[in-house]
C-alpha positions, 0 to 999 in steps of 0.5 A, spaced: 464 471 555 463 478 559 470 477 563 473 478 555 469 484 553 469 488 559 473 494 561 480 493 565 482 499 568 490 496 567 489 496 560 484 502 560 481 499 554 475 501 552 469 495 552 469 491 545 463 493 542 458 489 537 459 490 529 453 489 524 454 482 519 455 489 514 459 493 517 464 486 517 462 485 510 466 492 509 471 491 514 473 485 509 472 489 503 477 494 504 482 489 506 481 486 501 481 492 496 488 495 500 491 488 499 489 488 492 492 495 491 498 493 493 498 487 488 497 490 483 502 495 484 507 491 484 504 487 478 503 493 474 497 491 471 495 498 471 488 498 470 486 493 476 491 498 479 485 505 478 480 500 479 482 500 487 481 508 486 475 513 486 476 517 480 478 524 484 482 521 489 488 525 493 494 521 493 500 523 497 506 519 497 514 522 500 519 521 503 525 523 507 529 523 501 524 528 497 524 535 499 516 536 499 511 530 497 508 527 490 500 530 490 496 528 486 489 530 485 485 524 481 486 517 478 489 518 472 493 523 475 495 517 479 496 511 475 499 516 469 504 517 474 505 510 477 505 507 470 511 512 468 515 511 474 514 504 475 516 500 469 518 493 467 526 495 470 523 496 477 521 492 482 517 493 487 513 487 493 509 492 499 506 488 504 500 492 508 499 489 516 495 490 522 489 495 519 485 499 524 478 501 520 473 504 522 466 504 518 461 510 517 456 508 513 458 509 505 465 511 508 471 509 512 478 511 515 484 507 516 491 506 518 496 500 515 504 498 517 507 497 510 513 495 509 515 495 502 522 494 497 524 496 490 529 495 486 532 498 480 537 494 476 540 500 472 542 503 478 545 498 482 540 500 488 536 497 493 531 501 497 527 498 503 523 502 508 517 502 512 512 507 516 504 507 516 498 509 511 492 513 513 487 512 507 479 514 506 474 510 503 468 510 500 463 506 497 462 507 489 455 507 485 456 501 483 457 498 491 465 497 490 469 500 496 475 505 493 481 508 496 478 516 495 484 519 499 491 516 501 498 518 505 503 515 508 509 517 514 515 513 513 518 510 519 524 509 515 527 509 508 534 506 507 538 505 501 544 501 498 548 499 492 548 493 489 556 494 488 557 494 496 554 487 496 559 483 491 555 476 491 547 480 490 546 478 483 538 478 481 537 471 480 530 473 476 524 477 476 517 477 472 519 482 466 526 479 465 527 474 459 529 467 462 537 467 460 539 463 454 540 455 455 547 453 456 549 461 457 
């Protein structure tokens, strides 16, 4: 086991170090808590959603696209603006990977891969990027891990219209009515 933990010179890899049945508690908690931000997004259940954010959270979202990004200084402010943006005639699916957290204590720093895609029916268009979120975490008075403070740098964002893709045609979506029988 020792030739696994070792220092490789090669690799300048530093020594694995030992974690704390905790601080893997915390570790799995806030994956968690990452993915299920994400999932409740892209399901609009607006009032999980807050619950995976500290009350006074800072959130900073832009793109490429937008001249200067979105800040938003608290959880109402946030999810007020999510609600608003993301209705039922957008669709959305994130997917987060590979997160490097690191715990001290009651808070924790990470960094996530995320890719996500949205598609807006009313504008014929389909946007896809990708890039990487740093966030901060805390651990709340009531023991829950919430998000205080999240940012992204996208990688890339693309968008094409649906009219360039003749044979795309949106089959079904949660919040679409089931097409009539015989239809």
């Amino acid at each position: 086991m020792e030739s696994l933990l070792a220092y490789d010179p090669l690799c300048d890899a530093p020594r694995m170090t030992a974690r704390s049945p905790e601080e893997l508690d915390a570790l799995e908690d806030i994956r968690q808590l990452k993915y299920r931000y994400f999932r409740m997004l892209d399901l609009k259940r607006w009032d999980d959603f807050a619950d995976t954010l500290a009350h006074d959270v800072v959130a900073e979202y832009g793109t490429h696209a937008l001249s200067r990004p979105l800040v938003f200084e608290s959880r109402d402010a946030l999810v007020g603006f999510m609600r608003k943006a993301l209705t039922p005639a957008i669709t959305s699916v994130h997917f987060a990977h590979h997160p490097e957290i690191t715990v001290t204590g009651s808070a924790a720093e990470g960094t996530w891969a995320f890719e996500d895609t949205v598609i807006v029916s009313a504008a014929r268009c389909l946007i896809r990027g990708a890039g990487y979120y740093r966030d901060s975490y805390r651990r709340d008075d009531d023991g829950r891990w919430r998000i205080a403070r999240t940012s992204y740098e996208r990688i890339y964002e693309s968008m094409i219209s649906l009219d360039d893709v003749p044979s795309f045609e949106f089959l079904s979506h949660m919040w679409s009515e089931p097409p009539a029988k015989g239809a």
